[in-house]
BALOBA-1460 file (C-alpha; in Angstrom, 3 decimals):
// residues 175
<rec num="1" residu="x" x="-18.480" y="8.977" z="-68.307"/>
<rec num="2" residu="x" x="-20.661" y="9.541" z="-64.977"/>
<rec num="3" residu="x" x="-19.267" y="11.840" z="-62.296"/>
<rec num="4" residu="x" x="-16.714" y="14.720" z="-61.820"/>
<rec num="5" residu="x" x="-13.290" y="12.477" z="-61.987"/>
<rec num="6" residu="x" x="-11.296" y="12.566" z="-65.185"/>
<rec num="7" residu="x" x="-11.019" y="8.835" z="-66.811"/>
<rec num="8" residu="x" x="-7.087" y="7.348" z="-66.061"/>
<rec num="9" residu="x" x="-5.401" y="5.875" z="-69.438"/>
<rec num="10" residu="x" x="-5.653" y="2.483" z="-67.446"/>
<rec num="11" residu="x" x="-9.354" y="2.210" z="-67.287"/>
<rec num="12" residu="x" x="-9.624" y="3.970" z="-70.647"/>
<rec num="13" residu="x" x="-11.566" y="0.870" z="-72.712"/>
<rec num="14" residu="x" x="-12.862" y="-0.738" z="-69.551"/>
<rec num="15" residu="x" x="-16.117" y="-0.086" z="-70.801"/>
<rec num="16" residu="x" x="-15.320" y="-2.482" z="-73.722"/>
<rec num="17" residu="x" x="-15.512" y="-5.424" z="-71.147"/>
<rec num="18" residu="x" x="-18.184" y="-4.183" z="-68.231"/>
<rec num="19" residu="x" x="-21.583" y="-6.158" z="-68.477"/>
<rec num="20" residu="x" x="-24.334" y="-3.951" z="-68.718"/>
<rec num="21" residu="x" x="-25.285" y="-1.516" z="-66.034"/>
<rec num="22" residu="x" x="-22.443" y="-2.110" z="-64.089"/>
<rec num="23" residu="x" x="-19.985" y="-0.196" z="-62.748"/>
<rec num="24" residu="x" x="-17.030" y="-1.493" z="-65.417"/>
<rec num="25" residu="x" x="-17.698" y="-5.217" z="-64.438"/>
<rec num="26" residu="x" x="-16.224" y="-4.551" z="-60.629"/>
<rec num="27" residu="x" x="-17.825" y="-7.731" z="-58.491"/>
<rec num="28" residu="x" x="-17.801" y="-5.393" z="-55.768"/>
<rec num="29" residu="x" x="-19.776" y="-3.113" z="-57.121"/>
<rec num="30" residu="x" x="-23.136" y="-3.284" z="-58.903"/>
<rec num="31" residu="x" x="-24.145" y="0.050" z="-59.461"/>
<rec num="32" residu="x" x="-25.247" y="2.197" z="-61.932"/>
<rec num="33" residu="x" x="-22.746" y="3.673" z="-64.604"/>
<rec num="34" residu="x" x="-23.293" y="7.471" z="-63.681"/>
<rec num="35" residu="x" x="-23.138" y="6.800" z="-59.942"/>
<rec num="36" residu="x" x="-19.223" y="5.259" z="-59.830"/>
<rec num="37" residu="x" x="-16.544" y="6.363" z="-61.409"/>
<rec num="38" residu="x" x="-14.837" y="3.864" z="-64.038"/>
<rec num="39" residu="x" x="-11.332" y="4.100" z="-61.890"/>
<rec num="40" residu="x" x="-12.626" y="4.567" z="-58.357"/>
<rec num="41" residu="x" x="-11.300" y="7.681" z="-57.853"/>
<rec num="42" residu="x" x="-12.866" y="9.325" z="-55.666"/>
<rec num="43" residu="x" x="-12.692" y="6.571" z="-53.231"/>
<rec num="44" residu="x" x="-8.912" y="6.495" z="-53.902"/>
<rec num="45" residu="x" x="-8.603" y="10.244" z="-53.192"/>
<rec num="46" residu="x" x="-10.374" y="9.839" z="-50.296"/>
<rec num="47" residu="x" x="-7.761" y="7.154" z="-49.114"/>
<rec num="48" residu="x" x="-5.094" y="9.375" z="-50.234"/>
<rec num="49" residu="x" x="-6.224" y="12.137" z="-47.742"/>
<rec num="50" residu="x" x="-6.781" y="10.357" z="-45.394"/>
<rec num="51" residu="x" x="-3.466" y="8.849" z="-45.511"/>
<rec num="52" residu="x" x="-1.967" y="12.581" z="-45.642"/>
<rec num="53" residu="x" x="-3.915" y="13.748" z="-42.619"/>
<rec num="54" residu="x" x="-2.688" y="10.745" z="-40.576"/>
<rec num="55" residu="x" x="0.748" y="11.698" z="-41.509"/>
<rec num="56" residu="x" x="0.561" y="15.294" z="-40.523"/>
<rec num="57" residu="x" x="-1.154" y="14.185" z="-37.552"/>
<rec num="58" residu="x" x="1.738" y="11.880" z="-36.560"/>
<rec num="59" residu="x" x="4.279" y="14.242" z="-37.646"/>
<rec num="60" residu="x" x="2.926" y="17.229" z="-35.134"/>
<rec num="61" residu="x" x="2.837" y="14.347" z="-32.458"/>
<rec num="62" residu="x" x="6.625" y="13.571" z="-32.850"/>
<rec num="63" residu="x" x="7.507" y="17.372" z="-32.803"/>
<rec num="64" residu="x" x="8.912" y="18.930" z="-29.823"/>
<rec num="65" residu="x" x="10.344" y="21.761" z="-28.074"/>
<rec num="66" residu="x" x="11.377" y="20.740" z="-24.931"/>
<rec num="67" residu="x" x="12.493" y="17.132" z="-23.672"/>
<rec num="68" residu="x" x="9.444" y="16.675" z="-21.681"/>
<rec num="69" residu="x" x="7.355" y="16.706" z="-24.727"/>
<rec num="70" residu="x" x="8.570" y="13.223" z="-25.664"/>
<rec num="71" residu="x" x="7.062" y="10.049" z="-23.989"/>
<rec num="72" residu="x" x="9.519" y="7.165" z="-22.883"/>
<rec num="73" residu="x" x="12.942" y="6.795" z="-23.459"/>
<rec num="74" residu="x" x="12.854" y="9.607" z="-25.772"/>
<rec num="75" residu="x" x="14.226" y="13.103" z="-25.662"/>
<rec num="76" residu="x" x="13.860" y="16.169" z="-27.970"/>
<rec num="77" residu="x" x="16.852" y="16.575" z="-31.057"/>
<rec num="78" residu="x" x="16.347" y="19.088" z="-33.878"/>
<rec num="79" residu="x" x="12.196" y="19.463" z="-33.083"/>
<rec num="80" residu="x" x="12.008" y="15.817" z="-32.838"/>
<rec num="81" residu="x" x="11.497" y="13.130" z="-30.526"/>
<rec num="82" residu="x" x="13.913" y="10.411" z="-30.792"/>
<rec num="83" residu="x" x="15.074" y="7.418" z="-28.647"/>
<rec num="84" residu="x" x="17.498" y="7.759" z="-25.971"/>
<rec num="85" residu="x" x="19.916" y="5.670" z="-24.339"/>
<rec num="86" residu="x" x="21.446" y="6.114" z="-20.682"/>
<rec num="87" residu="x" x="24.937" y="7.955" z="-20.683"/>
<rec num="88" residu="x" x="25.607" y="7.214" z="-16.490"/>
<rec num="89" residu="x" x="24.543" y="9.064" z="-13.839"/>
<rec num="90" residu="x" x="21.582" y="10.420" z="-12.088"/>
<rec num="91" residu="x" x="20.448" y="13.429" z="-11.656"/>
<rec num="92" residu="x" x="17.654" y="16.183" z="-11.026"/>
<rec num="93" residu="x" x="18.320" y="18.572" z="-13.853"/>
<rec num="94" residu="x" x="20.127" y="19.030" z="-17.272"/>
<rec num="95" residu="x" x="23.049" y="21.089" z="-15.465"/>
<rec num="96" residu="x" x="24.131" y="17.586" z="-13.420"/>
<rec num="97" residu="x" x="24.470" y="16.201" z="-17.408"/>
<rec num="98" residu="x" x="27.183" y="16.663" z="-19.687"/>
<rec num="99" residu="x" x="24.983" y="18.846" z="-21.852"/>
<rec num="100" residu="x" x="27.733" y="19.842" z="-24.052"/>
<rec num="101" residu="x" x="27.691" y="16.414" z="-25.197"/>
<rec num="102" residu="x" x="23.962" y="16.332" z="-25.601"/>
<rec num="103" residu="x" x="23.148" y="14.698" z="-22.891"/>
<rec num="104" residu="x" x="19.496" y="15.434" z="-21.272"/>
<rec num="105" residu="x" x="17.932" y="14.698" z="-17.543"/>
<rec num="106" residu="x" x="15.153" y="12.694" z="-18.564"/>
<rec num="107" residu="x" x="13.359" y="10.482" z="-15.448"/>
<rec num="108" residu="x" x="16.395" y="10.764" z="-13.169"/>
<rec num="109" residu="x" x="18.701" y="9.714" z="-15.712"/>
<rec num="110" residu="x" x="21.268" y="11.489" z="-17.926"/>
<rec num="111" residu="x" x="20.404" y="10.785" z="-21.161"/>
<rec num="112" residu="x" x="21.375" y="10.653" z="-24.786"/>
<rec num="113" residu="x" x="20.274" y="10.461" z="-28.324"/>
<rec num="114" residu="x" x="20.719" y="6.414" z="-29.138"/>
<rec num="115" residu="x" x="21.845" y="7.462" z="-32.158"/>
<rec num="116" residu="x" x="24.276" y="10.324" z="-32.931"/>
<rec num="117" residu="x" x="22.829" y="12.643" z="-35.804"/>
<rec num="118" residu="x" x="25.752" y="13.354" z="-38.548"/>
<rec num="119" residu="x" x="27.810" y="16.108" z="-37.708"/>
<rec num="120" residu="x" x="26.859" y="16.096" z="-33.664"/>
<rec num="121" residu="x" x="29.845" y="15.382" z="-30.765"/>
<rec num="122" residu="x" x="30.485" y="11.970" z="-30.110"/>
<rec num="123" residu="x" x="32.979" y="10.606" z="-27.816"/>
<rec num="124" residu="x" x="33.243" y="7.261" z="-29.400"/>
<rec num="125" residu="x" x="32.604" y="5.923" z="-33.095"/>
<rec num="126" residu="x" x="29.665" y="3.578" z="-31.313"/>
<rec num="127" residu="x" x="27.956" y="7.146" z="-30.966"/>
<rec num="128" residu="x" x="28.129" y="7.441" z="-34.694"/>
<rec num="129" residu="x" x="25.318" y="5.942" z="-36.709"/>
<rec num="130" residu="x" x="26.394" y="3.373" z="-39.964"/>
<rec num="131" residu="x" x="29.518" y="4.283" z="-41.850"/>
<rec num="132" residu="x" x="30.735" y="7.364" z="-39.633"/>
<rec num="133" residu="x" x="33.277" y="7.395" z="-37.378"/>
<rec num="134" residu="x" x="33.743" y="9.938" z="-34.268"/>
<rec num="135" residu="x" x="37.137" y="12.234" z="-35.436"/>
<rec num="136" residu="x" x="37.755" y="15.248" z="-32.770"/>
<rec num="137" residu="x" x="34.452" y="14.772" z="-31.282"/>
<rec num="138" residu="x" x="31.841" y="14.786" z="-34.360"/>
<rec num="139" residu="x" x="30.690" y="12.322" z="-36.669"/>
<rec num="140" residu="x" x="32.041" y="11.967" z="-40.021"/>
<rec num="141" residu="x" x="31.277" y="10.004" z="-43.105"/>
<rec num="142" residu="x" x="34.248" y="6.745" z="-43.176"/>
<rec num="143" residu="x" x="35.227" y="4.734" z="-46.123"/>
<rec num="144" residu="x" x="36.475" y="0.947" z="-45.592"/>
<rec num="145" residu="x" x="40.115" y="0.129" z="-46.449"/>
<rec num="146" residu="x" x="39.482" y="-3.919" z="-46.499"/>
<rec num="147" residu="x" x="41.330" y="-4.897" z="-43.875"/>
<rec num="148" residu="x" x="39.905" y="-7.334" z="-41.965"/>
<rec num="149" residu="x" x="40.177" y="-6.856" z="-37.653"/>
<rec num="150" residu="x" x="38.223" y="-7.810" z="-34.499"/>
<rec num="151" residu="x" x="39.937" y="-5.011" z="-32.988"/>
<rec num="152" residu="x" x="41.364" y="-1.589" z="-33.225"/>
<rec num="153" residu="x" x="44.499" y="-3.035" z="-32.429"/>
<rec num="154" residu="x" x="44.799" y="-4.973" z="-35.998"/>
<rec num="155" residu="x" x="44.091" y="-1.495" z="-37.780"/>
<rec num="156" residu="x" x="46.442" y="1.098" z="-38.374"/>
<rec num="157" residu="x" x="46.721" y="4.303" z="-36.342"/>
<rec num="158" residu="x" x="44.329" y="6.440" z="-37.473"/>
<rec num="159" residu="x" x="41.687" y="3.744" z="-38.501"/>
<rec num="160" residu="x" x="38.751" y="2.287" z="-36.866"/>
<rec num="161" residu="x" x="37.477" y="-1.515" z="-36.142"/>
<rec num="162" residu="x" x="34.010" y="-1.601" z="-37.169"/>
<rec num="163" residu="x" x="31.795" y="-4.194" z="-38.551"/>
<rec num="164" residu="x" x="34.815" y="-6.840" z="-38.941"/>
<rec num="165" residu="x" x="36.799" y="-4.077" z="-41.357"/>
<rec num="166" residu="x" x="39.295" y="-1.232" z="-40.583"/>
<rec num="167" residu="x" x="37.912" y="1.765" z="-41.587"/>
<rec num="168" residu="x" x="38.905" y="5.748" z="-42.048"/>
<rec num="169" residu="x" x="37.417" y="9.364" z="-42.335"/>
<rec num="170" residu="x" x="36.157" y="9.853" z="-46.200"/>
<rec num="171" residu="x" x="38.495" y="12.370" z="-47.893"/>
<rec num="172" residu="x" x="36.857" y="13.999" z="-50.689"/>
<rec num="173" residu="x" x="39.209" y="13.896" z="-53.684"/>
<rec num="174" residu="x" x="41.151" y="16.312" z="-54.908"/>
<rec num="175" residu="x" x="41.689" y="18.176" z="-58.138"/>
């Protein structure tokens, strides 16, 4: 076989069924034997880093330090920009936001994540992203009991509304 790529098990008897001087009977390409590799690896590999470059290019461009390193309606959580939702108020500076609740002074605006990361302070169980609920102020993993409510009202204390079922904080099991 022609060039430095080793031969894949899928393309091993493609040879068997090329016409001659071809490169494996590809319609796309009518080349010599030893200039094309039977598999097309090399321009796969040259895909594939490509590919990787553009993702470690887009991952240092979602990175941050600060909040003002995020475009938008985005501020910075754990190195990362993420999107942000108004919490009320104006202001100048992180100080006039509740910044032990995360909140962030982005564009005049006191700001926070739009989605609360596991284990961060929430102050309701909207703050909580998917099956977590917000118990003294962080969000915990929740377990459905199958009761069916439109309201915390038809759930029993201790249990959440959410998504037409009651639900409660997971308890891992014991013994």
């Amino acid at each position: 076989m022609g060039g430095d790529y080793p031969e894949l098990p899928l393309f091993k008897h493609a040879k068997r069924f090329a016409p001659s001087g071809t490169a494996y009977g590809s319609p796309l390409i009518n080349e010599p034997k030893d200039k094309v590799s039977a598999n097309g690896a090399g321009a796969r590999s040259m895909q594939f880093a490509l590919l990787l470059a553009m993702l470690a290019f887009l991952e240092r461009a979602l990175a941050c330090v600060k909040h003002s390193d995020c475009v938008g309606q985005q501020m910075c959580v754990s190195a990362k920009c993420v999107p942000a939702k108004p919490a009320g108020g104006m202001c100048n500076t992180d100080e006039q936001c509740e910044t032990e609740l995360d909140q962030a002074c982005i564009s005049g605006i006191c700001m926070v994540p739009l989605i609360t990361p596991a284990g961060k302070k929430c102050r309701t169980y909207s703050d909580c992203p998917g099956q977590r609920l917000c118990v003294q102020s962080k969000c915990v993993a929740a377990v459905t009991t199958g009761t069916t409510c439109d309201s915390d009202k038809l759930c029993p204390i201790g249990q959440t509304c959410r998504y037409g079922a009651c639900w409660v904080p997971y308890q891992k099991p014991t013994g």
